[in-house]
N, C-alpha and C positions, 0 to 999 in steps of 0.2 A: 594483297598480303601485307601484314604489321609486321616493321620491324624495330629493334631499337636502336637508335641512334645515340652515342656519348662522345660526346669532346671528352678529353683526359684532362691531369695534371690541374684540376681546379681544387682549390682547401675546402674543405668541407666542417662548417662553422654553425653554430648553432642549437637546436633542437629535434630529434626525432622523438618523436609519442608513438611507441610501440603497442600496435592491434593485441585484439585478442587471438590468443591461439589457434591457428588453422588445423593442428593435430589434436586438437582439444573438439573444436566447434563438428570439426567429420565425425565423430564420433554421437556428440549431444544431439543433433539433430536426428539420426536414426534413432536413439534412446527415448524420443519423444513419444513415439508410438506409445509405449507403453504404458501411458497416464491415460485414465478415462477423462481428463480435464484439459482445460487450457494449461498449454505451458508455455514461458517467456522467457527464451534465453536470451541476454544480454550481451556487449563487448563484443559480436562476431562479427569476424573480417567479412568485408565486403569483395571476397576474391571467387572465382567458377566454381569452385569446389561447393562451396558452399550455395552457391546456386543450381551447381546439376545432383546437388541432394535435397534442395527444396522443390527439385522439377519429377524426383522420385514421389516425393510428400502428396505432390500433387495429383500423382499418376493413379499413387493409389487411391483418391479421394481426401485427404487431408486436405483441411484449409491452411493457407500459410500466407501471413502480413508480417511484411520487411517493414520496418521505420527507423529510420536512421542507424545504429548500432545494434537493434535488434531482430529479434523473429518469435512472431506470436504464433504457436501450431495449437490447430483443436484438431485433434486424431479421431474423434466421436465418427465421422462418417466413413472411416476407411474401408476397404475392403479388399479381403487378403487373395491381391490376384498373382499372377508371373509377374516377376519385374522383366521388362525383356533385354534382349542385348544392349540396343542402341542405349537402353538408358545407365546399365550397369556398368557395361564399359567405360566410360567416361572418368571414370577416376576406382584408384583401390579401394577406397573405404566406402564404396557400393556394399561390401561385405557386412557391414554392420548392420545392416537389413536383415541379414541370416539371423542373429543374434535375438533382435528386439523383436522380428514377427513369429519367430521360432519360442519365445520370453511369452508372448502373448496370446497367438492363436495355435500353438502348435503344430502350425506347416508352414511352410516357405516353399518357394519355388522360384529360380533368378537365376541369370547367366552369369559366368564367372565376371570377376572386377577385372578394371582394367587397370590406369597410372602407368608412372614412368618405367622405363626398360633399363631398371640399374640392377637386374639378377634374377635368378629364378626366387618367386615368390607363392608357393605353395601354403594353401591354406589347409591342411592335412592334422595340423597341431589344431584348428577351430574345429572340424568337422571330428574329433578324436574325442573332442570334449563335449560333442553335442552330443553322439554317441555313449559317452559315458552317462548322460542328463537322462537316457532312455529313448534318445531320435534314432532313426535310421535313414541311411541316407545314401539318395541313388543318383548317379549322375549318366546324363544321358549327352553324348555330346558335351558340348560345353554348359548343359541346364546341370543347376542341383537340387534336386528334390528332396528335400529333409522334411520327414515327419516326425510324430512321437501323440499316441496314445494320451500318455501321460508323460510328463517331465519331472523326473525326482532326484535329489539332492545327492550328490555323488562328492569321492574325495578325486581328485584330477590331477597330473603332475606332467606339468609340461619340461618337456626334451628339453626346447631352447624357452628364455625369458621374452616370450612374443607378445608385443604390444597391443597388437591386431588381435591376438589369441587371447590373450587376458580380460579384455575389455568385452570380445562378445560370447566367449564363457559368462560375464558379467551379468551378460542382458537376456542372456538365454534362462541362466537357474535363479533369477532374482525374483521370480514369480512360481520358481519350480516348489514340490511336496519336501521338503526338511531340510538340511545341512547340504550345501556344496562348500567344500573346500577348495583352492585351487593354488596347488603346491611350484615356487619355484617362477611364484609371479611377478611378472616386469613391473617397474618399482616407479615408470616415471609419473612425473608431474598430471599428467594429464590423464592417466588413470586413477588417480587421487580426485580431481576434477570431475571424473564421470563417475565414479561411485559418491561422490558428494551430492550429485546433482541428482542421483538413482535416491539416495538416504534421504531429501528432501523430499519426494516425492512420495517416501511412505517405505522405501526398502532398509532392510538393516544390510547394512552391510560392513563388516571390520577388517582390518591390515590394510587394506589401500595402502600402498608405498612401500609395502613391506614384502619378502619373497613369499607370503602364506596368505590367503585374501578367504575370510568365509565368509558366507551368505546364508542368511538365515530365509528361507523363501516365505513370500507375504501372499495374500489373494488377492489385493488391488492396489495400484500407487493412483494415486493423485494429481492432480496440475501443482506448478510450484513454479518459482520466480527463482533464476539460477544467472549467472556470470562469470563468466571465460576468464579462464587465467589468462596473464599477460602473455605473449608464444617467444620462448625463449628462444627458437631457431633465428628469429625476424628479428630479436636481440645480439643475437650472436653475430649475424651477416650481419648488422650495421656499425658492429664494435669491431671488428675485421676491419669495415671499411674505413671505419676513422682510425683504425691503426697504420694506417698507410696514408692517409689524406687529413687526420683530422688536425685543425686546429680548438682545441677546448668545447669538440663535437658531444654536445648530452644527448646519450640514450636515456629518456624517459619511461615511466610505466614500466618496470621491470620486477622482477623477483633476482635478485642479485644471486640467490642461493643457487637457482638451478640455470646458472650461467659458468659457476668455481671453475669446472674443469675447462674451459675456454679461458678466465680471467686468470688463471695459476698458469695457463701457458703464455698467454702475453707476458705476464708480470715475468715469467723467465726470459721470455726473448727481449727486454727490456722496453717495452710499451708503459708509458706513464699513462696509468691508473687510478681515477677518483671515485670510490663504490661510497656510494651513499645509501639510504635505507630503501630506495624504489628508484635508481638511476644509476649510473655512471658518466663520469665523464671521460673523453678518450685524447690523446694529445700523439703524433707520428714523434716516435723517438728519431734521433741523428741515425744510429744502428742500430738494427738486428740479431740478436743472438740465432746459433743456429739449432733445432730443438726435433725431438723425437716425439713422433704423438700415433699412439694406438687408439684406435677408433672400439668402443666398449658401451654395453649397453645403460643406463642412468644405473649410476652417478658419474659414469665415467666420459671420455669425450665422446660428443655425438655424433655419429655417423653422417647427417644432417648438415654440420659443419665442416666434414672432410671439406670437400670441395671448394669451399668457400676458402678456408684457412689454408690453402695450401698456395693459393694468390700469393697470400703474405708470407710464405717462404721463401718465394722468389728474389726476395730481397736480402734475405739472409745472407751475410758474411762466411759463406763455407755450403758444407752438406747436412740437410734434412730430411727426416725420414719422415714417410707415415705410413702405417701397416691401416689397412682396411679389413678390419675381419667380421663384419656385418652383411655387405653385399660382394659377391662376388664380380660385378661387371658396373662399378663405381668410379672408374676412372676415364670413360668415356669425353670428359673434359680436357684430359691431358692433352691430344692432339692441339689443340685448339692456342692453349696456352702456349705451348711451343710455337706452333704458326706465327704467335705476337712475341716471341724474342725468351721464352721461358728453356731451361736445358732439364728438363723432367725425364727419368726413364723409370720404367715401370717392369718388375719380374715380379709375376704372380700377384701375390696380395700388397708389396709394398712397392713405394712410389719413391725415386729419389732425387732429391730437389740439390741443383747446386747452382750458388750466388754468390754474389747480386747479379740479377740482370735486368736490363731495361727491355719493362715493354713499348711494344710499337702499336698502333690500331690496328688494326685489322677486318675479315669480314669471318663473323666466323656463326656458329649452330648449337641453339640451347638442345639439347638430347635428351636433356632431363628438368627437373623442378631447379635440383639443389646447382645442377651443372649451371644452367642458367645463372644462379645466383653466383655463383663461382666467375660467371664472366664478366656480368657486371661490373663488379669489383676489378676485375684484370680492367677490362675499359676507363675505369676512374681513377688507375695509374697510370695510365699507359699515354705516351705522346701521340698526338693527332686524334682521328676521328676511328672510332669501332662501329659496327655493323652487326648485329644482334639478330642472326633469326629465328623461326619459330617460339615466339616469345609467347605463345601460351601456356607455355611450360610455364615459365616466369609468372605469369598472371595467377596463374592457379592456387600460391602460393603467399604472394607478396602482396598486400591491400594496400594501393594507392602511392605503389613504388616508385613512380615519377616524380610526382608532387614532393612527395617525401624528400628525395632525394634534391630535389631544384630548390627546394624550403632552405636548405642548406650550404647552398652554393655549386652544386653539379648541374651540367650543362647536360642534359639527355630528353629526348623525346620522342613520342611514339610515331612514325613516318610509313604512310601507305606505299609502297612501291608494285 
C-alpha cells in the first residue's frame, strides 16, 4: 500500500506550471467518440482519471496513443458495446459515455459511475435530458440502457446548473435533428472548453458560459486538434498552499480570471498577491484575516476548493465560516484536520473554523480527491512528519504532485508500507 509522507514547516519557493485540466480532459476524451477522424487532445494531465477513460476508449475498440502531454484517439473501429461495471466505476465522468455514444450511435448501455463519496450524486437531471432528445431509458440494476430511434432537438431546463448535466446534454443533441436549447446551463470554464473542442470538430454550438447553451445539430464532426485549458482547481490548491508557506511561490500557466473568487478571498484575509497575465505570484502574510466563504457554482467560490482553503482558515485570527451548499457530505476531512491540532465544528452545511492553531503531523486518510488535497496542505504546515493514506484519491486528480511540490522546496514522498 502507497502512502504519502511530508515533513512540514518547509518555504515553498519558486515555480509551479499548472497541467491541463483534469475537469476539462474527463470530459474531452469521452467527446472523442464522436469525430469519424483522428482527434488530438493536447495539455492533458497525466493523472488515473485520465487513464481509466483511455482504458474505456479501449474497451470499446478505439485506438489511443499517449505522447508526452497528449492523446491521439481514432474512434473509426469502435464498437457500441456495455461498458461494464469494473470499468465504469472507477471514476464519475464514466457518465459522459452516456452522452457521446447516445450523440452517435443512439444506444448506450453502462453501469452507473463511480468517484468520490462527498454526497448523493444522481444523474436524473442527464437522463431528464436525454429523454427530452427522444431516448428512453431503462435501468436494470445498476445497468442503464438508453435508447432513441431518433434524437431531435428539444428546448431542456435544468433544475440545478449541473456541470456533469450540461456537458452530456452537450454530446447527446450535438449531432441530434434541429435546435436543442439547454436553459439554466452551468457556466464554467470547462464547458466553454468542451463546446470549443465539439465547434472545432464541425458542431455549432453558441452560449457556452452563458445560463442558455443552443446547439444547432450537424450530421458529422470531424477530427480536430484541441488543448486543455489551464485546471483552475490545481491553481487554486497550489495558491492555498503558498498562502501559508510561500515565499515569492509562482503559480504558472493560469487563467487569472477563473481563479477571482479564490484571489478576492485571500486578498481579504490579507495574502500578498501578484496576478500577472497567465500566473501569479503568492508571498505568507504575518496575519490572517478572518473571512466567510459560501461555496457556489462558477463564477462563484468553488466547491473544489472548500476543502482545500479551509486548511488556511486555520490560521485565521478569530472565527471563519464556510457554508457548503453544493455537496451535502464535503466535510469528511474535518476529522482529520482536528486530529492534527485544528478546532473545526460543523452543524449541517456550515463549518466553523476558530484560530490560529498549530498543526502537528499526524497519521490520517484521504476520503476523497479534494479531501486529500485539503491534507496535503494541512501536512506542509503542520510541525513534524504526516502520514497520508489512500492516496489514490490524490493521484486521480493532481499530475505529478510530488515533483511539483519537491521543485519547490516540500519535503514529501511517495513510501510503500
Amino acid at each position: 500500500m502507497k502512502v504519502l509522507e511530508i515533513t512540514g514547516c518547509q518555504e515553498l519557493k519558486g515555480t509551479i506550471r499548472i497541467s491541463g485540466a483534469k475537469n476539462s480532459s474527463v470530459a474531452l476524451i469521452p467527446a472523442a467518440i464522436l469525430a469519424d477522424d483522428d482527434v488530438t487532445i493536447c495539455n492533458v494531465p497525466d493523472v488515473t482519471d485520465t487513464d481509466s477513460l483511455s482504458e474505456i476508449l479501449e474497451f470499446l475498440g478505439a485506438d489511443v496513443r499517449r505522447a508526452s502531454e497528449s492523446i491521439v484517439i481514432n474512434p473509426k473501429n469502435i464498437i457500441n458495446k456495455e461498458i461494464p461495471e469494473e470499468l465504469s466505476q472507477k471514476l464519475r465522468a464514466s457518465y459522459y459515455f452516456m452522452g457521446s455514444l447516445l450523440g452517435k450511435y443512439n444506444h448506450v448501455e453502462m453501469y452507473f459511475p463511480g468517484g468520490c463519496s462527498i454526497g448523493a450524486r444522481p444523474i436524473n437531471l442527464h437522463l431528464k435530458g436525454f429523454e427530452a432528445l427522444g431516448a428512453t431509458v431503462k435501468i436494470e440494476d445498476d445497468k442503464y440502457i438508453v435508447d432513441a430511434k431518433e434524437l431531435k432537438g428539444a428546448t431542456i431546463y435544468l433544475d440545478f446548473a449541473s456541470v456533469g448535466a450540461t456537458i452530456n446534454i452537450m454530446l447527446a443533441a450535438v449531432k441530434a435533428k434541429g435546435t436543442t436549447v439547454i436553459d439554466n446551463a452551468a457556466k464554467e470554464p470547462e464547458i466553454v472548453n468542451v463546446a470549443t473542442f465539439l465547434n472545432n470538430m464541425g458542431a455549432k454550438i453558441t452560449g457556452a458560459g452563458t445560463s442558455r447553451i443552443k446547439i444547432e445539430g450537424v450530421k458529422e464532426l470531424k477530427g480536430c486538434f484541441h488543448e486543455v485549458i489551464p485546471d483552475r482547481i490545481e491553481a487554486g490548491t497550489y495558491t492555498i498552499a503558498g498562502a501559508l508557506m510561500g515565499n515569492y511561490l509562482k503559480i504558472d500557466n493560469i487563467i487569472p480570471e477563473h481563479i477571482e473568487a479564490l484571489t478576492s478571498k485571500l486578498i481579504e484575509m490579507g495574502v500578498e498577491l501578484e496576478i500577472g497575465e497567465d500566473y501569479l505570484i503568492v508571498n505568507r502574510p504575518n496575519k490572517y484575516k478572518t473571512v466567510t466563504v459560501q461555496t457556489q457554482v462558477f463564477p462563484g467560490f468553488p466547491t473544489d476548493l472548500q476543502q482545500p482553503f479551509m486548511v488556511l482558515t486555520t490560521k485565521c485570527n478569530g472565527k471563519s465560516i464556510i457554508e457548503e451548499t453544493i455537496w451535502e457530505n464535503r466535510f469528511m476531512h474535518v476529522p482529520y484536520l482536528n486530529k492534527m491540532g485544528a478546532n473545526i465544528t460543523i452543524a449541517g452545511n456550515k463549518a466553523t473554523i476558530k484560530g490560529p492553531t498549530e498543526l502537528i503531523g499526524s497519521e490520517v486518510e484521504a476520503t476523497d480527491l479534494r479531501a486529500g488535497a485539503s491534507l496535503v496542505i494541512a501536512a506542509l504546515t503542520a510541525k513534524g512528519k504526516t502520514i497520508i493514506h489512500n492516496i489514490e484519491h490524490i493521484l486521480r486528480g493532481y499530475e505529478n504532485i510530488v515533483e511539483k511540490l519537491n521543485d519547490v522546496g516540500a519535503k514529501i514522498e511517495i513510501k510503500e508500507i
